[in-house]
Structures are given as C-alpha cells and as structure tokens.
N, C-alpha and C positions, 0 to 999 in steps of 0.2 A: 514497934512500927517498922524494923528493919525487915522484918518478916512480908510484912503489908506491903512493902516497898519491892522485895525481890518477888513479889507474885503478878504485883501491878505492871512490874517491868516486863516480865513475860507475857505477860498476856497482851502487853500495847506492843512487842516487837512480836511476837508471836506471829507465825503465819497467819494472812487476812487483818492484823492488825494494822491501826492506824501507823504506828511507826515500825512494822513490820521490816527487820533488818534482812538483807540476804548477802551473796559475796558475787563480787563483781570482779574481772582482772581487768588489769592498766598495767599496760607493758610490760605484761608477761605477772604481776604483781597481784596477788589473790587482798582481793581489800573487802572489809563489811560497806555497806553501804543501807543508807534506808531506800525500800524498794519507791514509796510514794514521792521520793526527794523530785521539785520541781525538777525540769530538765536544764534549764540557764537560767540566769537572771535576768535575762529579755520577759521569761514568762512569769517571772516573781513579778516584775514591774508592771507590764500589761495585765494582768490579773487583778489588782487592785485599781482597775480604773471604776469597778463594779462598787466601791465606796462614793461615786459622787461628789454630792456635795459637802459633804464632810470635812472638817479642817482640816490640812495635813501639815502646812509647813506656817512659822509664827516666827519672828524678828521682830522684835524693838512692835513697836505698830503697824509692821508688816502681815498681812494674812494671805494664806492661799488655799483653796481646797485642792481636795485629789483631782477633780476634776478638772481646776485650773491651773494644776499643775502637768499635770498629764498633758495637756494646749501646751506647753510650753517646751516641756521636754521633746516632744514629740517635732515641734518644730525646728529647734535644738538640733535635734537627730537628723533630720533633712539639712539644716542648712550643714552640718559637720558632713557630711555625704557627696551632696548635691556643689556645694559652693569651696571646700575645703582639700575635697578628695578623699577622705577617711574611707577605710576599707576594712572589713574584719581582718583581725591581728595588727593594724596600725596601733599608736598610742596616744593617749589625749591624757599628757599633765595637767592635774589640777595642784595650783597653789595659792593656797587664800585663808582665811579664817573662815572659822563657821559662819560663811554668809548663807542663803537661802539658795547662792548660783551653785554652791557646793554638790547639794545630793542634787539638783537639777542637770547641772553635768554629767554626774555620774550615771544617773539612771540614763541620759542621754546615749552616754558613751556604751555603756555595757551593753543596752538596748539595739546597737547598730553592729556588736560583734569585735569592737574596738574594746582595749583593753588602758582601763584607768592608771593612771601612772601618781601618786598617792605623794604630792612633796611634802614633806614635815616644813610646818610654814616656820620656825621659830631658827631656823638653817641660815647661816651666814650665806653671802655671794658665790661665796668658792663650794660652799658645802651642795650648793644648787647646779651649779656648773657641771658637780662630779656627777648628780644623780642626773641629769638633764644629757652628760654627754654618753651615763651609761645605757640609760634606756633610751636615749634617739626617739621623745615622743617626735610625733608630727604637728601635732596644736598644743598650744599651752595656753591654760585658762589659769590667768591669775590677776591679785585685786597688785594696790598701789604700792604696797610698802614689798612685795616679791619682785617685780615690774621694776622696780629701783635698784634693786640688790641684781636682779641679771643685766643690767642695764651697765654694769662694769663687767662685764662677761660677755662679750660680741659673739665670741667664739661661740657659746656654748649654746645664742640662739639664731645661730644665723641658718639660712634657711626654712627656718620654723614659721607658721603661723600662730601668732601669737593675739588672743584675746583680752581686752580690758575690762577688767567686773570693775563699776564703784569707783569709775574715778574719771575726771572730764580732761586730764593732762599725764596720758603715759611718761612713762620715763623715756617708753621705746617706741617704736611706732606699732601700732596692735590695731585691731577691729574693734569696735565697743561692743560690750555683751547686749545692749539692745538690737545691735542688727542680728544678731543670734536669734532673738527671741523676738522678732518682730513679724506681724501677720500671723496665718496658721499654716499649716502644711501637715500632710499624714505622714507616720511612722514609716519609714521606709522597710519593706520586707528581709529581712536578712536570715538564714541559717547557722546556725550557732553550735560548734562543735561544745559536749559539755567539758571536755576536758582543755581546752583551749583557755588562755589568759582570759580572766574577770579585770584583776587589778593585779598590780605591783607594788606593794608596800617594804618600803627599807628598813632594814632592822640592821646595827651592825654587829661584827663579831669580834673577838678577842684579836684579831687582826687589824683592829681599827677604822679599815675600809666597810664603809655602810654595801649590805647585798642587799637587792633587789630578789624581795620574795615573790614568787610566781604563785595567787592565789588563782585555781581553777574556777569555773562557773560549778563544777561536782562540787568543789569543796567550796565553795559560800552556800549553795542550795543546802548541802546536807550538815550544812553548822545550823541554819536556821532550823532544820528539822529536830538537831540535838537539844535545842533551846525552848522549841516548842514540847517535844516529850517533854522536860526536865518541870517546865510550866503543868503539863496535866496530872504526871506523875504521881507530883508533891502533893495536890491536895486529894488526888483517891487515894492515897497511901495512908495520910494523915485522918481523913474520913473513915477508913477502913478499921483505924483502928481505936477510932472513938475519940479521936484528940482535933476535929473538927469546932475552931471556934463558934461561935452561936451568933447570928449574923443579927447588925444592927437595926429593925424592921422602920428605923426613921432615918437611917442614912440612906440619902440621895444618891441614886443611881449615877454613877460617873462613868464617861466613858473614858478609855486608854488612853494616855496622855505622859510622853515619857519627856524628859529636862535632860537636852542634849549638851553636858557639860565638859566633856573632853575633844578633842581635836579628830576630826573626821578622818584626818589621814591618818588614824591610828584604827587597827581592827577593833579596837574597842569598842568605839564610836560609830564605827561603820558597819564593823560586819553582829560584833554584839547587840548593838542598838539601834541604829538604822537598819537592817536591814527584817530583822522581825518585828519592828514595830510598825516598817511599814506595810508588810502584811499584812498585818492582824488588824490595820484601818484606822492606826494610833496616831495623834497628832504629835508632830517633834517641836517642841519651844527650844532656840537656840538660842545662847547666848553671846555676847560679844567676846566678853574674856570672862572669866571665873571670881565671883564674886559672893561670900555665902549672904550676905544681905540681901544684894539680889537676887539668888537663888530663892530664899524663901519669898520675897515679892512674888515670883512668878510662878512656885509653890502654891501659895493663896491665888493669887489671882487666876489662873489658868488650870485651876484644880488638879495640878500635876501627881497621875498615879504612880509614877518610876521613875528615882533618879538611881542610875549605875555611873557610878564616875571612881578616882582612885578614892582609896579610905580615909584619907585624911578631909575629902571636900566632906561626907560624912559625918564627922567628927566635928568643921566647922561647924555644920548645919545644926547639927544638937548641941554645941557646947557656945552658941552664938548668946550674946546678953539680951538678944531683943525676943528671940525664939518664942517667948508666951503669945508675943505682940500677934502671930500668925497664926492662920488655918491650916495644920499640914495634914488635916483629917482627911484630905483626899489621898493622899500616901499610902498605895498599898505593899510597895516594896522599896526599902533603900539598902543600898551598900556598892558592891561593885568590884571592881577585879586591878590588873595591873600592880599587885603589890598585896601580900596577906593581907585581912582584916581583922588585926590584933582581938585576941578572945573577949577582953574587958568591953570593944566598942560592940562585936556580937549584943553582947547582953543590953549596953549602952543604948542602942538605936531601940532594942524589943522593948525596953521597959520607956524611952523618951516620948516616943512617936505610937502611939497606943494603937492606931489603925494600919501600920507600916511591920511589917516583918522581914528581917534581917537577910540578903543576899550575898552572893559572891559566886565569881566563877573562877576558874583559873585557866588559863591556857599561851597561848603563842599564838604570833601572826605565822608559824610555819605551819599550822592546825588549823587556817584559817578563823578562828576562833576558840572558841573554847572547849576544854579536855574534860574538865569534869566542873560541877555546877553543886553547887548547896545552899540551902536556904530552909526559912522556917522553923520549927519543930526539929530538924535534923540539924543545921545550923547550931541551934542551941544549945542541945546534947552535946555537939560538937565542933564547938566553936574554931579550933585547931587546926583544923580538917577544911580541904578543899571538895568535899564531896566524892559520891564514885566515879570510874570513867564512864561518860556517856556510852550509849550503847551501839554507836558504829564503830569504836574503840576497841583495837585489843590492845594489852598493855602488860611488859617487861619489865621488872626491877633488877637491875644488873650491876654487876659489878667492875671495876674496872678495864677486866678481861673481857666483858661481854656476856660473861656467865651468868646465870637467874641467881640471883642472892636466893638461901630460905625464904619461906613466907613471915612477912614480920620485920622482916631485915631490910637495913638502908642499903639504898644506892640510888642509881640512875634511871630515872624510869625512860621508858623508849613506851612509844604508842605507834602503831600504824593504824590507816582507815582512809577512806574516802576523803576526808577533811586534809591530809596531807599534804603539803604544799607540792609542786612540780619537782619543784628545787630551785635556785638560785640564778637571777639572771645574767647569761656570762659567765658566768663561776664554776663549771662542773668541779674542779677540785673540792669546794666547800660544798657543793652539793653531796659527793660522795663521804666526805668526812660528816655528814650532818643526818642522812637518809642512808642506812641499808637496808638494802631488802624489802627498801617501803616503809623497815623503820624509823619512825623521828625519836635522833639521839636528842630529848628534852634540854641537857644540860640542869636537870635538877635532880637534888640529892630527895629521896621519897621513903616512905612507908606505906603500904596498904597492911588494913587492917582486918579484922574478921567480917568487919559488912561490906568489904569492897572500898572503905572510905580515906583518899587520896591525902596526907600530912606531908609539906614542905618539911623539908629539915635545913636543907641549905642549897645554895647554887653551886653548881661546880661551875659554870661559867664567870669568865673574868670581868665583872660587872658591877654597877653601883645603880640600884633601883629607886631613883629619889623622884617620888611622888606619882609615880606611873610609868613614868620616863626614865627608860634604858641608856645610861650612859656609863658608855665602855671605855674601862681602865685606860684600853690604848692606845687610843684615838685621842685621849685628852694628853699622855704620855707625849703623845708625837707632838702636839703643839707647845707642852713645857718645853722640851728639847730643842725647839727650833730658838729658845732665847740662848747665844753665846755665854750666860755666866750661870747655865744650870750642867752640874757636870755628870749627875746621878737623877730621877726621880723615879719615885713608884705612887701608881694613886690605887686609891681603897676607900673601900665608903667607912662611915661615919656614923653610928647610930641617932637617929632623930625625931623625939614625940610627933612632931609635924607632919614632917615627910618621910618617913621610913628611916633612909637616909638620907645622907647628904656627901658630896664628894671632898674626901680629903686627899692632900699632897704631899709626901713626904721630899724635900728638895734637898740636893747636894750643891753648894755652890760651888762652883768653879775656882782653883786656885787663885786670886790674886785681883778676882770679878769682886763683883758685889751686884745687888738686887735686892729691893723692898718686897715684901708680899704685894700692895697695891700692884706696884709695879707690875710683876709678874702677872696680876689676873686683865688688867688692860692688854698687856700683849696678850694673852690666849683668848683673850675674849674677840680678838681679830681675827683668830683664826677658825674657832668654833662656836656654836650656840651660846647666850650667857649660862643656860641652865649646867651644863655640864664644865664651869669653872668652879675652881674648888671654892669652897667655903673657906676650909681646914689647911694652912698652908704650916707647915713646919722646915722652917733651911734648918738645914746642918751645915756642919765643916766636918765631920766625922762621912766615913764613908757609912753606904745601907748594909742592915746584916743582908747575907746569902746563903744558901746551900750549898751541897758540894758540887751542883750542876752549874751555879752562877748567877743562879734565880734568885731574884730578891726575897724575903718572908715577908711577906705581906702581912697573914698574921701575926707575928708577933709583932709587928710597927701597929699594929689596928688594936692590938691589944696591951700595946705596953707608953703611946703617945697620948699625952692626954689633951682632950679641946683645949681644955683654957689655956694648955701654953701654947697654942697654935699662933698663928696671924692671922 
C-alpha cells in the first residue's frame, strides 16, 4: 500500500491536480505551496456561507447553523470596524473557554483583516498581562473568570476595548458581547494581504518567556489543504490496494460532525479542527471542560464522526467502565496529536470502536499545524510513526552541526514550506535562532524511514509535554526560584500512563531555610498555570549533579529519582 500511496500522492499534487503543489518565494525564500490553497481565511469563512442551514456550532442546548452564524459574525465584523475602529493588522484578543463567542470572533476578526491574538485561558494574571502587553491587541474578547484575572493588571488593559462574553457583572468595565452581536449589518469589504498575520498563538521556549507565533493567512489556508489531501489520499491508496473495508449497506448516512475537545487557542483545535471542519460544512459540539463521560454523551447523542483531541482523552474514552452503555457507531476517526499516540492505544481504539479508525498528526504551532499526518491501515502497520511530511513540506534531518545525517539516521528534523510561521512576535533574535532560510528548526530528535514515514525518538527542546500542553522546564524554573529557601532547582518531566508526562522538580534547599513540597507548589501556583506545577517535587540538601559547563544533568536526576520518594 506504500507503493499505492506514493502514486496517489503524485498524481493529487501533480500538475492539474487537486492539491497540485508548486513553489512560491516570500522574502526572497523559495517555499512549496499548494497552488488551489484558498487565498485568506476571509475567503475560507465566506465560502461556507453556501452550507445554509446546516448545523454548525452546538453548546450545552445551544444551536446555530451556518447560516446563522454567518448573521452574527458578520455583524461582529461591522461593529469591530465601524464602532471600535479595527483596521487590518490591528489585533483582537480572544480569552475564554470554548464558548460558542470563540470561533465567532475569530472568523469575525480574521474576516475584517485583523489578526486573532489566541490567550491560553488557563494563564494566571501576570501570565495575561505579559501576552496582552506584548501583542498590544486593541479589543479583548473575554468571558468572566479572564475579566477577573486582568482586572489586577490596569496597566496591561488600559486603553484597550474590552468586551464581556457570559457574564452580566464584569470585573472591568467592558461592552457586553450582545451589543456585538446585536441587529444585522453586511461583512464589511476588506483586502487581505495573504501573508499578513491570521492569528498569534504563544508557544514558549527554553527561555521561559512565552513567543507570540505569527501564523500567516498562507499558512493556515495551506495546513487546511495538507489535511484535506491527507483525508483523500488515505482512502485511494488503501482502495488501490485492495485493503478498502466493505461498507455497512444498513449504516445510516451521517453527516461530518467533529467533538471540539481541546482549547481553541491552541492550533490544535483551531487550526487542525476548526478550521477544516468548517469547511467541509461539519458541525463543531463544544464542550465545557473535558470530561470522557461526557464525551461519549455527546458522542451518542450528536452522532459525532471525529474526535482529535491529546491521547490520553482517547484512552479515556475506550478504557471508560460505561463505554458499552453508548453508540459510538457514528465514529469514523479517533485519536489526535499534541503528544505520540503510544502503539498499544493504535491498536486499542482499531479493535475498541469497530466503525472508528485510528488517527494522529504531528506538528507545531510554528507550522501552523500539522507536519505530517497518519492514520488507518498505515497507522497500524505503523503505529510508531508520525506519518510522511505532507506534501508542501521539504524536510532535513540534521545533525547538530546542521549537516543531513545519512538516511535512516536520528537527528533534528528542520521542515520548510508555505505553512511556516512568519517568526516570532517582537523576537527577531528567536526568530533567527528558530527559522533559517525558511527552515523550521523542529526541535525534535527524528527518523525517516524507506516510505518517507516520520518516528519521534525524542525532544531536543527543553520541555515537559503533559497531556498536550507544553510546559517549559524554565519558566516553571523561574518561579521555583523566586521562593528565598530554593537554592538550586532543575525540572524534567516524569513518565505517565495518563498524561505522557507529568512535571517533576528536583529542589536544593537553601542553607539554613526550610520548605515543604505543599508549600512550594502554592507559591508557584501564584505565579504560573496550575498545570505546569510539578507533581514530582524531591528537596535535597546535597547539591544537583553538573557537567563541566555547569549545566545541571537533567537526565540522570530523570533517570536515577524515583516517583515514590518524591513529595
């Protein structure tokens, strides 16, 4: 079938083809691009007003079709314009849960030429402050419990127009989202450069400091294109070669319907899920918070055909004690990306969920989504494996030097393409350390193999991946530190059936201090998300090994401390 699959890819990028690739330059920069890729996300959203009445957006007992959601944004769009002043290249923060104002915003803001500024809702006050004072949105759309948290930050919104989703007593003085969204008004006309900011999503680095990634309108259009091939691909490949399952002639035609289980302001969610499902005319069920009982409720009830969320929600869903209790026979694909999908749950989900066949992507919010995609019949074969690079992808495995390792050989993959992010906002230093030549240095340790098929081996970035969510060693580092009786720390993740990992701390107490673990995770829980405080806390009074640069050994503390003597 790997044969099936390099013939089908040719022929679908192939000249005249639907995802016919060609090369494009951006500043100065020769990138693949797919030629059909929409031209902005103004025209992805406008495009889909041709679904109607179709359901597209679902909360709790909430419904809305395209079409009446299209009324909304669209008015949205005028009043951010008209009453606000928004202008393309301004910015419109959204912070909130997955309410329903979420992508209604967004398609608002991108739709007008304005560029989404993406807050991770789960961000202490100060964590909000920082991203809020780096991107200088001009409107902030947020619900009650963000509203609260900047509400001790004057500074960080003054000036601003500030909107209230979902709640009848701001913290701060704000606009209610119903004067937003109230009466009708037309889309206002705007021109949309495609390489111009889409959105800004923070990712942070081994520096601690969260960067504000600059994803293009090129590069969200041509992730959806990459998702879309990877979608047709699969099953003429698999047909091709005779390994097409035999279709159920009494299963009920369902239409697309994907279970919006991770947080919008994550590319996951947004640019992997939202934004080709709303293409393709799919209804999004969003949830409050993450709950796998729930999930499957709304699984059954809402005939949901695709959950992608991290592997572990996966894992609950099949390994839940009620699971018989439900219909998950509309499920035609589960799995999802942000973290491997261990080989055993591969198998796990194909043989659990009889009508669902096993996915995964892998990629970065500096790729605007995803690098390379697997699923099905290839999935299986090779469960290990993150799939090939998509096809506006070229892609390097190098070596510390920058050199192409043999083929076969680990290192550092680097990818360049159209999906590349701008760079960094504010940051040219971390841009050029991150992007040469257009290439994206991954920060992961790789293998391609003889079909092209993409195997993590490890991070070279200084990182702890627990549950989806990137949290960096040293940023968590800098708030141990700021307690006067930590005199040493280093953090490292932690292996964990649940969540991949989990964050561990290795602590030095201070001469003559003292410090409980509790202790210790209240104060850093002041300073940063709860997610990213450790679990795993070990004080010493011995000092941490080092190398002869001065650098702590991370691995051997990860590999020689053991959980249960933790706090």
């Amino acid at each position: 079938m790997y044969k099936e699959l390099d013939q089908i890819t040719k022929q679908l990028t192939g000249p005249g083809g639907p995802f016919e690739v060609h090369q494009i330059e951006i500043a100065g920069v020769p990138l693949r691009a797919y030629k059909g890729a929409p031209a902005d996300m103004r025209q992805v959203w406008l495009s889909t007003a041709a679904y109607g009445d179709k359901p597209y957006l679902v909360f709790e007992d909430e419904r809305s079709s395209f079409a009446e959601t299209h009324a909304t944004v669209a008015t949205v769009a005028r009043y951010l314009v008209d009453q606000l002043g928004v202008r393309p290249g301004d910015r419109v923060a959204i912070a909130m849960r997955n309410y329903p104002e979420w992508p209604i915003a967004y398609w608002a803001t991108v739709s007008i030429g304005a560029t989404v500024v993406g807050m991770n809702a789960w961000w202490t006050g100060p964590e909000l402050s920082y991203a809020l004072e780096d991107s200088q949105p001009k409107v902030i759309v947020a619900d009650r419990e963000r509203l609260e948290r900047m509400a001790d930050h004057p500074e960080a919104i003054a000036g601003r127009h500030l909107v209230a989703v979902r709640t009848d007593a701001p913290a701060v003085a704000a606009t209610p989202w119903s004067e937003l969204a109230r009466g009708e008004a037309d889309m206002p006309d705007v021109a949309i450069d495609p390489d111009s900011d889409a959105c800004i999503f923070y990712t942070s680095g081994t520096t601690g400091k969260p960067k504000g990634a600059q994803l293009t309108h090129r590069g969200c259009t041509n992730n959806i294109m990459s998702m879309g091939f990877w979608n047709v691909a699969v099953p003429m490949a698999m047909e091709a070669a005779g390994r097409k399952a035999p279709a159920d002639p009494d299963a009920p035609a369902v239409d697309p319907s994907f279970l919006v289980v991770t947080p919008l302001f994550h590319v996951t969610a947004c640019n992997c899920v939202m934004h080709g499902a709303t293409l393709s005319g799919a209804k999004l069920v969003l949830m409050y918070k993450w709950d796998a009982l729930r999930a499957l409720e709304l699984i059954d009830g809402e005939k949901i055909t695709t959950m992608s969320g991290v592997p572990v929600m996966s894992r609950e869903i099949i390994a839940h004690p009620r699971f018989e209790e439900f219909d998950t026979s509309s499920l035609k694909a589960l799995g999802g990306g942000g973290a491997a999908i261990q080989p055993d749950l591969v198998k796990k989900i194909d043989n659990r969920v009889g009508s669902a066949r096993p996915g995964t992507g892998y990629g970065m919010t500096e790729a605007c989504g995803v690098i390379t995609m697997n699923s099905a019949d290839f999935f299986v074969d090779k469960p290990h494996t993150a799939g090939p690079l998509l096809p506006c992808f070229e892609g390097r495995v190098v070596d510390e030097q920058g050199k192409d390792v043999p083929p076969g050989g680990a290192g550092e993959l680097w990818v360049r393409g159209a999906q590349v992010i701008k760079g960094y906002l504010n940051r040219p230093e971390a841009t050029a350390e991150t992007i040469t030549d257009g290439w994206l240095h991954t920060g992961d340790v790789t293998t391609i193999d003889e079909h092209g098929f993409v195997a993590i081996v490890d991070r070279a970035k200084d990182m702890v991946l627990r549950g989806g969510e990137n949290v960096y060693c040293a940023e968590v580092e800098a708030a141990i530190f700021d307690h006067e009786a930590v005199a040493e720390c280093t953090v490292f993740g932690v292996a964990d059936d649940r969540l991949g990992e989990e964050v561990g701390a290795a602590v030095v107490v201070a001469e003559g201090k003292s410090i409980d673990a509790d202790e210790l995770r209240a104060f850093v829980r002041e300073r940063i998300a709860g997610f990213k405080v450790p679990r795993y806390i070990w004080l010493r009074r011995e000092l941490l090994p080092r190398n002869a640069s001065g650098k702590f050994l991370k691995r051997e503390l990860r590999e020689t401390l053991d959980p249960a003597d933790a706090c």
